[in-house]
C-alpha distance (Angstrom), angle and dihedral (degrees) to the residues before:
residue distance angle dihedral
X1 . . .
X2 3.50 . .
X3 3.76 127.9 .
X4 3.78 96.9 -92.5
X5 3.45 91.9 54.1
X6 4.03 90.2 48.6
X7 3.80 121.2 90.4
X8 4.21 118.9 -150.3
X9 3.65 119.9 -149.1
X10 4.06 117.6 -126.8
X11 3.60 90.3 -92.5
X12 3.63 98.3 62.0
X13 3.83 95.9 40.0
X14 4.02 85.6 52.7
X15 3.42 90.0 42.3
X16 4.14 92.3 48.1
X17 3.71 96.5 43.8
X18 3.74 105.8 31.6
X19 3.62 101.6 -121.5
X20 3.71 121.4 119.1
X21 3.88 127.9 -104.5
X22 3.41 94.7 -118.5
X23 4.03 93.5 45.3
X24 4.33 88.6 53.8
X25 3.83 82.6 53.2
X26 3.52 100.9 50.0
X27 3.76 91.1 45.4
X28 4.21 86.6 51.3
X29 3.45 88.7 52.8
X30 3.98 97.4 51.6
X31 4.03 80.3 43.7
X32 3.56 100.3 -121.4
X33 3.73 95.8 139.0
X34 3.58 123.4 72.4
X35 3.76 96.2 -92.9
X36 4.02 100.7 167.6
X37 4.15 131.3 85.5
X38 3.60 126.9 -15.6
X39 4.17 94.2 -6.3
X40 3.69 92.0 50.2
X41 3.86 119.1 111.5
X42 3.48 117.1 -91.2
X43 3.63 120.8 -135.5
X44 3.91 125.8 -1.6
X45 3.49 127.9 99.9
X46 3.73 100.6 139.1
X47 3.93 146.9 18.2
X48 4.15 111.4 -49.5
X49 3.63 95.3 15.3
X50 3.93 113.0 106.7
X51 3.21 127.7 -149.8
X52 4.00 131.6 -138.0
X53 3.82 129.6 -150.9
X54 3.43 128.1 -152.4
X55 3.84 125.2 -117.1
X56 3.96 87.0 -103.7
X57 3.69 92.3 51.9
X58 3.95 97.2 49.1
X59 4.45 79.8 42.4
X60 4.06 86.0 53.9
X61 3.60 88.9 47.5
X62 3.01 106.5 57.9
X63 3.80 102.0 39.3
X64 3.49 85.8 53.5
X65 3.74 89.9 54.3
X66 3.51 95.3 48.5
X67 3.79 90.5 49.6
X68 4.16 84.4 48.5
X69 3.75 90.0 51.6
X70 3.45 95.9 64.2
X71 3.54 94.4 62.8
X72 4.26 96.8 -137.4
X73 4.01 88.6 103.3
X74 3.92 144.2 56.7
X75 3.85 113.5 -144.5
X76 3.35 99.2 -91.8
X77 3.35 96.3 64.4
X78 3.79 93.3 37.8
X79 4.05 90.0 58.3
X80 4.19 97.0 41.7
X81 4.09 83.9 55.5
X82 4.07 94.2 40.4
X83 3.73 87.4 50.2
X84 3.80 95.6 54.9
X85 4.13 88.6 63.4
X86 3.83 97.3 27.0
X87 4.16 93.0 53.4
X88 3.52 102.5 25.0
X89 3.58 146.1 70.7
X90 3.71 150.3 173.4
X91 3.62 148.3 -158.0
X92 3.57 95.8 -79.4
X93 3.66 97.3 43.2
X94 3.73 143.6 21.3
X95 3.94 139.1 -119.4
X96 3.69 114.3 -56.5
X97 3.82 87.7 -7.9
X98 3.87 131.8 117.8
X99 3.95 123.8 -131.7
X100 3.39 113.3 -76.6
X101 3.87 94.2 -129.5
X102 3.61 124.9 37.3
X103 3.22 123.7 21.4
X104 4.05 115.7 -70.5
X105 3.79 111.6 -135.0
X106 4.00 126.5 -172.3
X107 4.28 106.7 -143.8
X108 3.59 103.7 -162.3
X109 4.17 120.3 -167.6
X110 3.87 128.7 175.4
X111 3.79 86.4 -90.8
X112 3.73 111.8 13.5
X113 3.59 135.7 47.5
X114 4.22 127.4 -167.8
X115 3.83 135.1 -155.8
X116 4.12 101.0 -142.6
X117 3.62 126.3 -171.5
X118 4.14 92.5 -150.4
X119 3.78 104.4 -151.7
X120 3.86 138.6 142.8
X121 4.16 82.4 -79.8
X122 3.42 101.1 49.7
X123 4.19 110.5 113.7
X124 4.00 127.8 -135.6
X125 3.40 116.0 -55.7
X126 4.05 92.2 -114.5
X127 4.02 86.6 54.5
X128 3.27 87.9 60.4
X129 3.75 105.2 48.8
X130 3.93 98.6 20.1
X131 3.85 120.5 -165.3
X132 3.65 87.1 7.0
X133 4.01 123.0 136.0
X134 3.81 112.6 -72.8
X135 3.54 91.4 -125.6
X136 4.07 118.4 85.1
X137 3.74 131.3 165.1
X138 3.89 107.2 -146.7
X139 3.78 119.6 -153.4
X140 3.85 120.4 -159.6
X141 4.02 99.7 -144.0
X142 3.71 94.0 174.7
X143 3.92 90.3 61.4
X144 3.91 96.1 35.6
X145 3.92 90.6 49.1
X146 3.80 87.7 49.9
X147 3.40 91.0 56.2
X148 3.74 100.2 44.2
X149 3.92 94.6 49.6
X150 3.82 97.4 50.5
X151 4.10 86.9 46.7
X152 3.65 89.1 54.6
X153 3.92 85.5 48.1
X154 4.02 101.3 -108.1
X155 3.83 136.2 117.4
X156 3.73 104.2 -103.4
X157 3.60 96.3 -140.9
X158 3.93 92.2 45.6
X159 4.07 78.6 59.1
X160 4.12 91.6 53.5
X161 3.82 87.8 49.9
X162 3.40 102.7 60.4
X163 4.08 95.2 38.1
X164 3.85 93.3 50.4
X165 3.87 83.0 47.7
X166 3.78 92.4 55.7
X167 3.53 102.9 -109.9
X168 3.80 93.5 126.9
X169 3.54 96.2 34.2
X170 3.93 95.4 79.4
X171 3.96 93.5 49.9
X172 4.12 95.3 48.9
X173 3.65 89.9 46.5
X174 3.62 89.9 59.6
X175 3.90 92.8 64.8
């Protein structure tokens, strides 16, 4: 079974993105996590019956935590941006998976947000966004999915592998 095929319980998504259980259920219940098809929880509805979240929820999570901590956004906007790199790909990386090269940044504005591979090529940020607010929160995916993946207990780059070769590409699409 590979890791988008596995399901976490709340414990080890709070304990792999640094938010508290009882935060990740509030934020459910105001529906700011992707809560629909293949990324919903599994499970739950009542007293004694655990949920699990998929490796694109706990990814979602904790972007939009990051994004949270820096105190620039409400959760709204933190989860619209965190959804753009936890349910999407493209051809140079997977679902819920950073660039393989470089170093894969998320710019977030008050109305925009960007998937960057952040390499020796990459232009000023004001190139890259032009006429856009001055005001940016920029999250370091590479470093946050690092530390997500080895709190869930797998190799990071084992991870990358198997979402640039499509393996979690057919269950996000099915959201």
């Amino acid at each position: 079974m590979t890791i988008f095929e596995q399901h976490f319980t709340l414990k080890q998504v709070a304990d792999a993105t640094g938010a508290s259980a009882q935060t990740i259920k509030a934020w459910y219940h105001y529906g700011y996590p992707v809560n629909t098809g293949a990324n919903a929880p599994t499970g739950g509805g009542g007293p004694g019956k655990h949920r699990g979240y998929s490796l694109f929820s706990v990814m979602e999570i904790a972007v939009a935590k990051a994004i949270l901590d820096a105190r620039h956004f409400g959760p709204e906007q933190a989860f619209h941006a965190a959804k753009l790199f936890a349910h999407t790909g493209d051809e140079g990386r997977g679902i819920a998976v950073p660039y393989p090269e470089g170093t894969t940044v998320l710019i977030v504005s008050t109305d925009e947000a960007l998937i960057q591979n952040w390499n020796s090529e990459t232009k000023a940020m004001n190139t890259i966004l032009p006429g856009k607010p001055e005001t940016y929160v920029v999250v370091n995916i590479s470093d946050l999915f690092d530390r997500v993946g080895l709190a869930l207990g797998f190799d990071p780059r084992a991870i990358e592998a198997e979402g640039d070769a499509g393996i979690g590409k057919s269950r996000a699409a099915t959201a």
